[in-house]
N, C-alpha and C positions, 0 to 999 in steps of 0.2 A: 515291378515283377507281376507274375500272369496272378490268379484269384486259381488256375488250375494247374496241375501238372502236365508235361508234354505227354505223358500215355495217355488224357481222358483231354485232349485241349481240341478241339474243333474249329471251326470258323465262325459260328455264334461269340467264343471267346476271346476274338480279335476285335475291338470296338475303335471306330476312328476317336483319334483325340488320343488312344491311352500313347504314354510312353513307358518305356520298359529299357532298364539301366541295368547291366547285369553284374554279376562279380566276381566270374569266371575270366580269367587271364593267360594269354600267352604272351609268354616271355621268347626274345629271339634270338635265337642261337647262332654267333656269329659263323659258324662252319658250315650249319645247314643254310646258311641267309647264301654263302657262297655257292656251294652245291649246288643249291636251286637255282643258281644265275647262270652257273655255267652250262647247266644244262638247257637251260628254257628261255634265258635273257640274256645271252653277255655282253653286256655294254662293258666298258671298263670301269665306270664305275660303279658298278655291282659285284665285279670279279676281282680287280686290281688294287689292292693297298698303294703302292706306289706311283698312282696317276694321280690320288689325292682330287683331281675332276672338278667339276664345279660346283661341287658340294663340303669338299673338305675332307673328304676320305669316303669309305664305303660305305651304300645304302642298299636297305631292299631294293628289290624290283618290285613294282607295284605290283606285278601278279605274283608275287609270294605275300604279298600282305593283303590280295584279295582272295588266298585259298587259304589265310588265317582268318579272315572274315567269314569264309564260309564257313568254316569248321563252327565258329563261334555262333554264328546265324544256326547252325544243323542243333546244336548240342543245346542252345538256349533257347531260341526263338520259333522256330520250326514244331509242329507236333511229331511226333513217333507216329500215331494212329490215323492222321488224314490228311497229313502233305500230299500233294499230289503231283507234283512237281512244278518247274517253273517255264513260261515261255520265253523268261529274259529279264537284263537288267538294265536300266537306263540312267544315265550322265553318272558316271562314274567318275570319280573324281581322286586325285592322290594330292592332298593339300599341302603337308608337310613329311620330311623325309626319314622312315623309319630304317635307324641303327641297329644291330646288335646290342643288345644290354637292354632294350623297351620292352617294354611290358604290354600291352594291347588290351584291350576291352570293347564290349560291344554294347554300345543304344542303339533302338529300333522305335521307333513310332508309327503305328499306326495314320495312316495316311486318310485310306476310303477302304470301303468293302463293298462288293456289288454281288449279288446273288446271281448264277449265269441262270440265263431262259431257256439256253437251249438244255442243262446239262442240268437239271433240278436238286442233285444229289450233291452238289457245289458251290462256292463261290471264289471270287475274285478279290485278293486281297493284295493293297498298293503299303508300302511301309518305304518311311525314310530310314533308310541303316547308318549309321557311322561309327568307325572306326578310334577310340582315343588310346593314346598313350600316357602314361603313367602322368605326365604332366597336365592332364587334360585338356590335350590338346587335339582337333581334329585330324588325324592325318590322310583318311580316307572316309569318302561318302558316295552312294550311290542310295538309287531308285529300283528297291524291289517287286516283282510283281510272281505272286503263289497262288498256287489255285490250289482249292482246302475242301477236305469234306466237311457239310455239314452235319452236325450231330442229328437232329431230326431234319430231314428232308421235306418233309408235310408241312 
């Protein structure tokens, strides 16, 4: 966990090396797990009980367990007062297959932080995020990258 809160957390407060385990959870809800496939993924086995597929019956789609990972990155990891937003995410990964009934959680480590040159009032901050499920297991991992205000600039 951070040493600040997200209202006073800046990018001084991101140190490579730290990791941060959080204990905030979303649980998933098999009707909105469906919803969201029908509308944004339908493969059949995201949408279909009865295809049963190559998994054994229905799973997320891997972009509804990367917009529970955001949520979980926004509300834990993320400051309130000097996100700045992000340019993107890199090798994104869906490891194992999240069900209905899973619980979610999110670790984040700090990766690197580079101060920008051109943009003094900032920096650049690399974090490994991953996704576990109640069994601790990985089910999702990606390569964040956030540009953060810094607290003192000078």
């Amino acid at each position: 966990m951070f040493d600040t809160p997200s209202d006073d957390r800046y990018f001084e407060d991101y140190r490579p090396g730290d990791g941060h385990e959080f204990t905030d959870t979303i649980t998933i809800d098999g009707d909105r797990m469906v919803e969201f496939a029908k509308e944004f993924d339908p493969q059949p086995f995201h949408v279909d009980p009865a295809t049963g597929g190559p998994f054994g019956g229905l799973i997320a789609s891997g972009w509804h367990t990367a917009a529970i990972m955001m949520r979980l990155f926004a509300d834990n990891y993320l400051s309130t007062v000097a996100s700045l937003a992000s340019p993107g995410v890199d090798e994104v990964r869906w490891h194992v297959p999240v069900r209905a009934g899973d619980t979610l959680r999110l670790r984040a480590t700090v990766l690197d932080t580079t101060r920008s040159k051109s943009k003094p009032d900032r920096g650049i901050i690399h974090t490994d995020v991953e996704v576990l499920n109640q069994r601790d297991e990985v089910v999702m991992s990606l390569s964040a990258v956030n540009f953060m205000r810094l607290r003192d600039p000078n």
